[in-house]
N, CA and C of each residue as an Amber inpcrd file, in Angstrom:
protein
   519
 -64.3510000 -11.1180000-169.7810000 -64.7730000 -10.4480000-170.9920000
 -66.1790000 -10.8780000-171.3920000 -66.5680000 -12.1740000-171.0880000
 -67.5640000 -12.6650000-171.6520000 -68.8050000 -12.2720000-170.4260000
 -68.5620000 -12.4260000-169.4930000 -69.6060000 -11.9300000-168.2750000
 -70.1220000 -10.0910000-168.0980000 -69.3340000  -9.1210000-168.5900000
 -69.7880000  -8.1880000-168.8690000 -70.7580000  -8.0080000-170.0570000
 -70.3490000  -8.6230000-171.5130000 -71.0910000  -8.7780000-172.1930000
 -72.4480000  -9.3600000-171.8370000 -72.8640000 -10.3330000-171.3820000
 -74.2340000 -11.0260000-171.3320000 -74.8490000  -9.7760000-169.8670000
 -73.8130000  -9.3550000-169.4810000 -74.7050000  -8.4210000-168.2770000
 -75.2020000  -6.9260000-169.1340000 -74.6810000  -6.7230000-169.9790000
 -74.9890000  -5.3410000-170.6900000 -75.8460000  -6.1240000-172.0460000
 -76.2520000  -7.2620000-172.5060000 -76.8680000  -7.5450000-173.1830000
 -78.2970000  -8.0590000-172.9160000 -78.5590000  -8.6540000-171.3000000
 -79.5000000  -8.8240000-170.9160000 -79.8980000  -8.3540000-170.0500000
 -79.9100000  -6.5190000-169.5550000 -80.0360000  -5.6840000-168.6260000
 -81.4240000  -5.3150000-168.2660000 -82.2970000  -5.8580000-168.8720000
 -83.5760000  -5.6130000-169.0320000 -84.4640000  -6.4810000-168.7930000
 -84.5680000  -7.6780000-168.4960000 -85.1790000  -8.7360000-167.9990000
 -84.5290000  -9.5780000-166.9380000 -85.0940000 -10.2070000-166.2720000
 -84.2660000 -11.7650000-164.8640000 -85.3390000 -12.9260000-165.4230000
 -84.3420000 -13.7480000-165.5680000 -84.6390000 -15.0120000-165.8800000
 -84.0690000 -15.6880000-164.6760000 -83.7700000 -15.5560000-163.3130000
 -83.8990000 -15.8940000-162.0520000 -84.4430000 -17.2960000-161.7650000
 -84.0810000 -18.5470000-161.9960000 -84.6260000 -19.6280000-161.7370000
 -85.0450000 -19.5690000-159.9920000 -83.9710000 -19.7270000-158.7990000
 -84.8460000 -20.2360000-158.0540000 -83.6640000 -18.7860000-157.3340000
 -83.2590000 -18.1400000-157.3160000 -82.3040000 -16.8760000-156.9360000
 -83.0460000 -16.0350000-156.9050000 -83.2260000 -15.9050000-155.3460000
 -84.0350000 -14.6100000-155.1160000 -82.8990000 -13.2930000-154.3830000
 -83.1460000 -12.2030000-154.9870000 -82.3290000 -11.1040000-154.4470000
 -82.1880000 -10.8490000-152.7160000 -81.2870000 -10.0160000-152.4120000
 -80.9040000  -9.6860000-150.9790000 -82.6410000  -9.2330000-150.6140000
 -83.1690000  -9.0640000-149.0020000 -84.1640000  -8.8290000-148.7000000
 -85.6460000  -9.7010000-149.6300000 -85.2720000 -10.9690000-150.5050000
 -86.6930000 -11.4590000-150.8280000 -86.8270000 -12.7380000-150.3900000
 -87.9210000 -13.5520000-150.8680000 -88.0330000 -14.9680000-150.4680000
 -88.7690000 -15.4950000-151.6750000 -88.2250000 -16.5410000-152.5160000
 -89.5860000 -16.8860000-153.3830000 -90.6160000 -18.1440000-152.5230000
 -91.7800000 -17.5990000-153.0530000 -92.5660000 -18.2020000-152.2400000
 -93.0750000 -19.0230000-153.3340000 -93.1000000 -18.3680000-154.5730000
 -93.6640000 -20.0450000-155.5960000 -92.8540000 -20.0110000-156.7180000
 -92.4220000 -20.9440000-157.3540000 -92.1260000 -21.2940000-158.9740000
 -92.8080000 -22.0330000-159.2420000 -93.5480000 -21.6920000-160.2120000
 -94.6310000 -22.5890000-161.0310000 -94.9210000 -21.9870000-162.6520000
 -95.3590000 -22.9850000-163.2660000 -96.0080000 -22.6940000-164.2200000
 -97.4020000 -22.3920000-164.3950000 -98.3090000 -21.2760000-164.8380000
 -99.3630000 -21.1400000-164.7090000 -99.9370000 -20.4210000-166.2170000
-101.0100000 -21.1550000-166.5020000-101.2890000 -21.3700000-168.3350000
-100.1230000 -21.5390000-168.6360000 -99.8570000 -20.0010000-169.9660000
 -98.5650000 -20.2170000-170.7280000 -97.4850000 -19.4680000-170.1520000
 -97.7190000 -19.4770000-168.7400000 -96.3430000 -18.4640000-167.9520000
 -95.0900000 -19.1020000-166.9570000 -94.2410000 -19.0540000-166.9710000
 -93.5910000 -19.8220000-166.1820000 -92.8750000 -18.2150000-164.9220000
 -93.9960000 -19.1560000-164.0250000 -93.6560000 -17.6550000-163.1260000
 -92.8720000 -17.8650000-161.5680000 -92.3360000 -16.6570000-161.1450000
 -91.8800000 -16.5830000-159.9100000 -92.0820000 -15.8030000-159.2280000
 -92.8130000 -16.0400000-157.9940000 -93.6600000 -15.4810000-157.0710000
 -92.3490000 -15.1550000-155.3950000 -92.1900000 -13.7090000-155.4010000
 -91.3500000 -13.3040000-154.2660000 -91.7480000 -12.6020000-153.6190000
 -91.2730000 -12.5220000-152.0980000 -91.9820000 -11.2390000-150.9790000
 -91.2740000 -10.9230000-150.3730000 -91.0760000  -9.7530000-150.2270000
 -89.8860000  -9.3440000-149.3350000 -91.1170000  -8.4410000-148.0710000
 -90.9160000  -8.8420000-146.8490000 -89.4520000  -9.2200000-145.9470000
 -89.6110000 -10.7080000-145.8920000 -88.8240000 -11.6560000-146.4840000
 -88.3390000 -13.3410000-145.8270000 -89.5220000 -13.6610000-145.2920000
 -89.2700000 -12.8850000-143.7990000 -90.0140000 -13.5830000-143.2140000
 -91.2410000 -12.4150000-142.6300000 -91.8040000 -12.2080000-143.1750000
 -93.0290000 -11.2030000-142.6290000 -93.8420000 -11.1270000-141.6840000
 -93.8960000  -9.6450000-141.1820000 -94.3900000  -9.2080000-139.8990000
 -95.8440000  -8.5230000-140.4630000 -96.6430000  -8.3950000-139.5670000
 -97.9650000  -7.4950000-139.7930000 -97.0920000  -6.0780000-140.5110000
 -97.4220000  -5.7080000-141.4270000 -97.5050000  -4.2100000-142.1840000
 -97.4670000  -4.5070000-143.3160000 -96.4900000  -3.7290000-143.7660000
 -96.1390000  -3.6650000-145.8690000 -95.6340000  -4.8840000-145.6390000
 -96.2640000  -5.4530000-146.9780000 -95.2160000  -6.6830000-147.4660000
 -95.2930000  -6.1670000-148.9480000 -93.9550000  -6.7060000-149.9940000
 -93.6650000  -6.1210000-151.4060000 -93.7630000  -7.2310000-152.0350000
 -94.5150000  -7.5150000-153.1290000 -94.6570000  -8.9930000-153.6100000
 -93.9060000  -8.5600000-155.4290000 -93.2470000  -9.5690000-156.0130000
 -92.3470000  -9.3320000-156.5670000 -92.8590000 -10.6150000-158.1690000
 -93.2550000 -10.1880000-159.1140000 -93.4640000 -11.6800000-159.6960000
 -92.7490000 -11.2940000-161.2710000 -92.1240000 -12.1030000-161.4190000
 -91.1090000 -12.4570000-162.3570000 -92.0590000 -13.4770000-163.5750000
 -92.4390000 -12.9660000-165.1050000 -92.9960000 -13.5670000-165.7770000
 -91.9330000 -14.1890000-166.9300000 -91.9200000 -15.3820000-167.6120000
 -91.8540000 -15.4220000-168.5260000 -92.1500000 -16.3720000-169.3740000
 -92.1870000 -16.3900000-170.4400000 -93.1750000 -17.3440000-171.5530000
 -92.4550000 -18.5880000-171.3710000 -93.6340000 -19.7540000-170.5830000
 -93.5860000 -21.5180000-170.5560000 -92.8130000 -22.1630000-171.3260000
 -92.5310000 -21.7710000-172.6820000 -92.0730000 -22.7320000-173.7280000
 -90.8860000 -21.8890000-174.0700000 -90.8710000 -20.8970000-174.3670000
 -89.5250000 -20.3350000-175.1470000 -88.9140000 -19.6710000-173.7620000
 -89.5490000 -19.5220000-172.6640000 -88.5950000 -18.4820000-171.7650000
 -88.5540000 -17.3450000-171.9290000 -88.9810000 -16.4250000-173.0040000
 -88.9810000 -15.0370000-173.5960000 -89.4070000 -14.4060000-172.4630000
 -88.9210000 -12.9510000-171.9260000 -89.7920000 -12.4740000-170.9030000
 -91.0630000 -12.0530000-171.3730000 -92.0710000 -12.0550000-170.6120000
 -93.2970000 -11.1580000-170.9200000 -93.7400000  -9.7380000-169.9440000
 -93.1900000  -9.0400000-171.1240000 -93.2720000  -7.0680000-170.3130000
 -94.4990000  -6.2620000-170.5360000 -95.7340000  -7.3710000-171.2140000
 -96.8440000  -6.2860000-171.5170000 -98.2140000  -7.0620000-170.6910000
 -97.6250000  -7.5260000-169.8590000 -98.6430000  -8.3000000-169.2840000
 -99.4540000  -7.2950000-167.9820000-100.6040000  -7.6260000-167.6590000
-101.6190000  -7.1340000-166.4820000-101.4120000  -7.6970000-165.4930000
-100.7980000  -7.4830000-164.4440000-100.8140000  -8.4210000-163.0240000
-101.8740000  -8.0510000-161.9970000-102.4830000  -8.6430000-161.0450000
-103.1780000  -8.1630000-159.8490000-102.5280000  -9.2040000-159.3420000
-102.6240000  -8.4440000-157.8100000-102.1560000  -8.8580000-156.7050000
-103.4210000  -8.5850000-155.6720000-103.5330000  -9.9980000-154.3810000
-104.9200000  -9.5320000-153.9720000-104.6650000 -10.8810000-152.4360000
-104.5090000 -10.2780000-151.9860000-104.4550000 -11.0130000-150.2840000
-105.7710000 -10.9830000-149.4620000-105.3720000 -11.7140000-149.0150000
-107.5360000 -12.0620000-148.2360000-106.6440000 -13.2410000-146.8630000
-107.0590000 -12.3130000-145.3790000-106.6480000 -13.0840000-144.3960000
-108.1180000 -14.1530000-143.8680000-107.6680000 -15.0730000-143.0010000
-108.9230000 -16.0550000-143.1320000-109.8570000 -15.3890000-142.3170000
-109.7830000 -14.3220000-141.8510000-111.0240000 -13.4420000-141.3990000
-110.7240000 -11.9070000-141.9860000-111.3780000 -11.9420000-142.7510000
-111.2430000  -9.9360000-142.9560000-111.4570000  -9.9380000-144.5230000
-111.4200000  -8.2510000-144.9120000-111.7600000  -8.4880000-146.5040000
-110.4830000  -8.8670000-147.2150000-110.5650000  -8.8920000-148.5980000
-109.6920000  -9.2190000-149.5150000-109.0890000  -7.8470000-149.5530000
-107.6040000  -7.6910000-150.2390000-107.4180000  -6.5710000-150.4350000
-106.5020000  -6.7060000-151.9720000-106.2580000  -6.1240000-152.5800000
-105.9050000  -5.2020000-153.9340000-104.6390000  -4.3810000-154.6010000
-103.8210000  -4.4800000-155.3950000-103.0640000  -3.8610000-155.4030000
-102.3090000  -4.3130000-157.1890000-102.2990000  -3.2680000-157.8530000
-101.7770000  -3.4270000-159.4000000-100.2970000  -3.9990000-159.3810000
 -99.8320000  -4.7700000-160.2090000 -98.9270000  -5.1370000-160.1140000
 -97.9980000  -3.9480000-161.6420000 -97.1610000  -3.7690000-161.2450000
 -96.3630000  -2.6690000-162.0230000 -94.7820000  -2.9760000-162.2470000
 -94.6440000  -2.7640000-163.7750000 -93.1720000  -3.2040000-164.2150000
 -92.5730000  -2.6590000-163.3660000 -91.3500000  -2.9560000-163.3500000
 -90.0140000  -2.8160000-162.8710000 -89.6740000  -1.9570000-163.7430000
 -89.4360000  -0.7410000-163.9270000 -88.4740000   0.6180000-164.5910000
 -86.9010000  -0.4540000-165.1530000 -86.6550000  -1.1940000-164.4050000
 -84.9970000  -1.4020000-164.4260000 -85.3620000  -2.7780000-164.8100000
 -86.0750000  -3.7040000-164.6940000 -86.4570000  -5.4480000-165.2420000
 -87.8850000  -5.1390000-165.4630000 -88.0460000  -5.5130000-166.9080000
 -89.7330000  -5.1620000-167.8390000 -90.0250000  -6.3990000-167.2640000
 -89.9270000  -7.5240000-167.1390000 -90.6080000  -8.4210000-166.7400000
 -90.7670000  -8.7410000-165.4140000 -90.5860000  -8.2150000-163.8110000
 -90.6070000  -8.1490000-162.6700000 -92.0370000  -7.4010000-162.8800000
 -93.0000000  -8.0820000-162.0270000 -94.2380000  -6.7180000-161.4270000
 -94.2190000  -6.7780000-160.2490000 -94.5480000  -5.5340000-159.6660000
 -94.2270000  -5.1720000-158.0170000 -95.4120000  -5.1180000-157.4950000
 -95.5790000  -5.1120000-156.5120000 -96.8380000  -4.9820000-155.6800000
 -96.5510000  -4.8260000-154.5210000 -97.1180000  -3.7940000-153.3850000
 -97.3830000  -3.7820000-151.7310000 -98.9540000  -3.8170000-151.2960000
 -98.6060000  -4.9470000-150.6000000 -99.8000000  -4.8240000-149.8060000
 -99.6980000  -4.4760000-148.6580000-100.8590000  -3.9770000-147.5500000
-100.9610000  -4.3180000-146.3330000-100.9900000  -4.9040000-145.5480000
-100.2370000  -5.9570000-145.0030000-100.6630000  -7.4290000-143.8630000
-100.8070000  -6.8570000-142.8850000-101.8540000  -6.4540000-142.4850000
-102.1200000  -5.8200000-140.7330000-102.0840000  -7.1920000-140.1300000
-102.8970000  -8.0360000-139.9320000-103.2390000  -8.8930000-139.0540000
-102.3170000 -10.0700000-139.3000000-101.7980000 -10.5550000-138.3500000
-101.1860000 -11.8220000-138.1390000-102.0710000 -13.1510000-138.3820000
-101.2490000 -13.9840000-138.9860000-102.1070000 -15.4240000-139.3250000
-101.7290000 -15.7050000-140.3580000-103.0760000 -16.4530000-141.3100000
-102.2320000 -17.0670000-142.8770000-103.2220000 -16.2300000-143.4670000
-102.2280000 -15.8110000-144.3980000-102.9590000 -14.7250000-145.6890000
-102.8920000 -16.1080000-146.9850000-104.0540000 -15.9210000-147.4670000
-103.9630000 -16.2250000-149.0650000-103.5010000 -15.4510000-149.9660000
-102.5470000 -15.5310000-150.7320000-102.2940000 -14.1570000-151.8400000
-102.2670000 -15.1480000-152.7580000-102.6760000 -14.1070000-154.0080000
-103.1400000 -14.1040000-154.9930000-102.6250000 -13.7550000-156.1560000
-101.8850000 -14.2310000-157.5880000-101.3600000 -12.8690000-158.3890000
-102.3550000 -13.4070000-159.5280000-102.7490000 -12.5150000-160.3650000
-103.4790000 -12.7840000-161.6260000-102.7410000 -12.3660000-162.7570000
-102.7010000 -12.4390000-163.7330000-101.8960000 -12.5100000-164.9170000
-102.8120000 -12.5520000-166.6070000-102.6300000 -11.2230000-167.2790000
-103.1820000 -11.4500000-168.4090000-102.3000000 -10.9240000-169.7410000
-102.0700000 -11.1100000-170.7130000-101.5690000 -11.0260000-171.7120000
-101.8870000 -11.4390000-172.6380000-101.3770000 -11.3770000-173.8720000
-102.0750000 -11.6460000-175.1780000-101.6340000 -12.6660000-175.5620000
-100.8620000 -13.4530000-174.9030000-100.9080000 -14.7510000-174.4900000
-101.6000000 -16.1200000-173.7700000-102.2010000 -15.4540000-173.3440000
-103.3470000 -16.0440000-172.4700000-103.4720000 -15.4350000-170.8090000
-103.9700000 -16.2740000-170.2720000-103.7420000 -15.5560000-168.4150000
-103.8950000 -16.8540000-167.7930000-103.2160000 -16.4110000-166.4990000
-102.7260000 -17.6670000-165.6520000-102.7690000 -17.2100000-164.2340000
-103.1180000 -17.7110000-163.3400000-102.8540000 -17.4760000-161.5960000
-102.0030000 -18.1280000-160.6670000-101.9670000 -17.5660000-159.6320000
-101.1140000 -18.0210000-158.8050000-101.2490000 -18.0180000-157.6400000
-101.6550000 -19.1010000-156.7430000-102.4500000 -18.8410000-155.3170000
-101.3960000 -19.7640000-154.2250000-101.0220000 -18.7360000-153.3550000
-100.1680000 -18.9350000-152.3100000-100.1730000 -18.9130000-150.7510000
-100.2540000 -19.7250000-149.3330000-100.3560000 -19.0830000-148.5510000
 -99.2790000 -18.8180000-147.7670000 -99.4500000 -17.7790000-147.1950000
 -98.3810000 -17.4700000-146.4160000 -98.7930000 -17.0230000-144.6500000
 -97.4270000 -17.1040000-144.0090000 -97.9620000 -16.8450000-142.4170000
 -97.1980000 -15.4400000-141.9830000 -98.0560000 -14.6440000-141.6940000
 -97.7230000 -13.2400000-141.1680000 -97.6130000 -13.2780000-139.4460000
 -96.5710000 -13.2540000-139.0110000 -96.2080000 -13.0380000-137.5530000
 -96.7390000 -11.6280000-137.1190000 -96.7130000 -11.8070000-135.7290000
 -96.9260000 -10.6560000-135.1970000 -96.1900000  -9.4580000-134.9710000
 -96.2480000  -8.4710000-135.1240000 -95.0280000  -7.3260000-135.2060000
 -95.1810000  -6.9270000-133.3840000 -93.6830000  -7.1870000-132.8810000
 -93.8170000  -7.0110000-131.3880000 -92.8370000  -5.4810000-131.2480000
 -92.8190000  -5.0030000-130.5940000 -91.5040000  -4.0260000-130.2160000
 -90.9580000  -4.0890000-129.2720000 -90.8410000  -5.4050000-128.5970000
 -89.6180000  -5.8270000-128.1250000 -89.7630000  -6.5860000-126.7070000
 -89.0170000  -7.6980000-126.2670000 -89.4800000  -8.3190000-124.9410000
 -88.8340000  -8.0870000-123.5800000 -88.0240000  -7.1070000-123.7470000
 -87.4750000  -6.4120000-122.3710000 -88.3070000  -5.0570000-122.3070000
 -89.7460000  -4.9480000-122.0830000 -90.6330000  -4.4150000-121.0910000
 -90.2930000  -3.5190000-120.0920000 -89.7430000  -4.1280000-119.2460000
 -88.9380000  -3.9650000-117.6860000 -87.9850000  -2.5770000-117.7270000
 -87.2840000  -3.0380000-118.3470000 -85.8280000  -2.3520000-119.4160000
 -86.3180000  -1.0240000-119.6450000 -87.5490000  -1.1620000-121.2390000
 -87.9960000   0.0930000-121.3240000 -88.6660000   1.3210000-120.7090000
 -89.3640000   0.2740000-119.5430000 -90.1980000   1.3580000-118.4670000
 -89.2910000   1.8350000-117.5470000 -88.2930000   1.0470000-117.3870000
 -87.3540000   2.0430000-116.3660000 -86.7600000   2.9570000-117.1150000
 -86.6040000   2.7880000-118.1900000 -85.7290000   3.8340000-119.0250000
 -86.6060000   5.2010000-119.3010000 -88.2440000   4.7690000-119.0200000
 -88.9670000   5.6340000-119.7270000 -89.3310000   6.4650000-118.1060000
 -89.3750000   5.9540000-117.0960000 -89.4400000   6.9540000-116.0980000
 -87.9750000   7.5090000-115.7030000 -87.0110000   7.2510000-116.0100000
 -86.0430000   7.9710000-115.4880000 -85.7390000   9.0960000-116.5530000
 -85.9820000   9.2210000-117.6130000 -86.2510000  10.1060000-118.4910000
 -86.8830000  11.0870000-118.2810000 -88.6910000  10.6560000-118.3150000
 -89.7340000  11.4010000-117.3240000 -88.7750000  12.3830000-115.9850000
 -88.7340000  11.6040000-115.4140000 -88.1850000  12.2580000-114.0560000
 -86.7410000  13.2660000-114.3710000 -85.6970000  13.0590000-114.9410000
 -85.1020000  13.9790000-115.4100000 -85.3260000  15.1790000-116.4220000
 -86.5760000  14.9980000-116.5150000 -86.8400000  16.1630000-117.9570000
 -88.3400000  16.8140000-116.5110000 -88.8570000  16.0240000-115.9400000
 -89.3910000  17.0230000-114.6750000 -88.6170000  17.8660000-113.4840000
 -87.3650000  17.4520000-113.3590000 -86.7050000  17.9130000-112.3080000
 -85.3910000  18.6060000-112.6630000 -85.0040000  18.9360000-113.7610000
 -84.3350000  20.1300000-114.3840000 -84.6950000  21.3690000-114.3950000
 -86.6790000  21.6050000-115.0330000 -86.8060000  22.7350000-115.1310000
 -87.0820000  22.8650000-113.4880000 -87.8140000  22.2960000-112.5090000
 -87.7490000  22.2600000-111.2410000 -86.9000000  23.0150000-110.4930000
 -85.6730000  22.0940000-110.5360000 -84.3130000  22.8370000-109.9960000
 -83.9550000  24.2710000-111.0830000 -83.6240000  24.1490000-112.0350000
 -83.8990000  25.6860000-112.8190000 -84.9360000  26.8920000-111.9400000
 -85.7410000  26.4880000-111.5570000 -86.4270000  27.3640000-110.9770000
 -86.8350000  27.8820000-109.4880000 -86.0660000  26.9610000-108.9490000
 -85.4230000  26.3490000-107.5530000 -84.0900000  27.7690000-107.1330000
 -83.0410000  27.4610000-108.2860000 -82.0790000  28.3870000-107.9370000
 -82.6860000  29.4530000-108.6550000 -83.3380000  29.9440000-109.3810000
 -83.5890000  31.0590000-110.3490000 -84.0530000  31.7860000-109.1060000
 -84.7960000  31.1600000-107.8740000 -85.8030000  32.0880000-106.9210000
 -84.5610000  32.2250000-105.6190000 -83.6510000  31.4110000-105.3600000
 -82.5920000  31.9300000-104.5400000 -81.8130000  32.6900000-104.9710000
 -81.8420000  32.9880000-106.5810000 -80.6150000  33.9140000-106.7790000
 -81.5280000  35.8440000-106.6870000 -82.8780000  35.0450000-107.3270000
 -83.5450000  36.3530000-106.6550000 -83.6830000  37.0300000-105.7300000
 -83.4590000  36.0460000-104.1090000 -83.8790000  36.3400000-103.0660000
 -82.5470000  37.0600000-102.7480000 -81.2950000  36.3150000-103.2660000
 -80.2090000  37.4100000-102.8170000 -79.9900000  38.5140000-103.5280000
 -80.2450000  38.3170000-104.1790000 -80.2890000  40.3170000-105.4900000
 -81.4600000  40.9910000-104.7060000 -82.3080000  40.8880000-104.1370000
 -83.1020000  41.6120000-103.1890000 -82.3510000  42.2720000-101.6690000
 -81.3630000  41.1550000-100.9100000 -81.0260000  41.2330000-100.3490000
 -79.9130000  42.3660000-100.3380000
């Protein structure tokens, strides 16, 4: 009785200490100025492409969430430019801001979240290691699979046209 209540009473914010949802990873809890924040990325463990960065605000001293705040989000690999991306409430948790970036390149990204409110503003600087995105180490496997394919999708219409000219030759006959 009492666990439905606090779930329909606090449906609108996560106060998430160190519980990160299915598909995330927190990568920081910290306090930064007057924010006590939590920094998440989903996928766990990240490959070169989208990564979704996830940051959970709320006020240092009282815990209150903070839902009117400015986030940036901003990744910079140790060779290449920086890159950019608004951080945006959560429709369903006011205090979650979302962000995707791009991780093309494998290595350690610096990311970045910035934070402003009428509370003050605070940052959050993290690194992380982006693996390489492979499609797969049986090679061997796929190329045989990929010429016997080839070769059956060449030698259908082949034979199709093989008997199409003997059945001609006997309707002549």
């Amino acid at each position: 009785m009492i666990i439905p209540f606090l779930c329909i009473s606090n449906s609108n914010v996560i106060n998430g200490e160190d519980i990160a949802p299915d598909g995330f990873k927190n990568i920081a809890i910290e306090n930064s100025g007057p924010y006590k924040t939590i920094l998440q990325m989903s996928p766990p463990e990240p490959i070169s492409g989208p990564v979704k960065f996830a940051l959970i605000i709320n006020e240092v001293n009282s815990k209150s969430p903070i839902i009117d705040a400015k986030v940036q989000f901003f990744a910079e690999p140790e060779k290449g430019e920086k890159q950019y991306t608004p951080g945006l409430n959560s429709p369903e948790f006011k205090n979650i801001y979302i962000g995707m970036l791009e991780l093309d390149k494998p290595g350690l990204w610096t990311i970045e979240a910035i934070i402003k409110s009428s509370i003050g503003e605070g940052n959050i600087i993290v690194p992380i290691e982006i693996k390489k995105r492979s499609r797969g180490d049986n090679f061997i496997g796929g190329n045989i699979l990929f010429v016997i394919v080839t070769i059956i999708f060449i030698s259908i219409p082949l034979w199709l046209r093989r008997e199409s000219k003997k059945a001609l030759a006997k309707k002549k006959n």
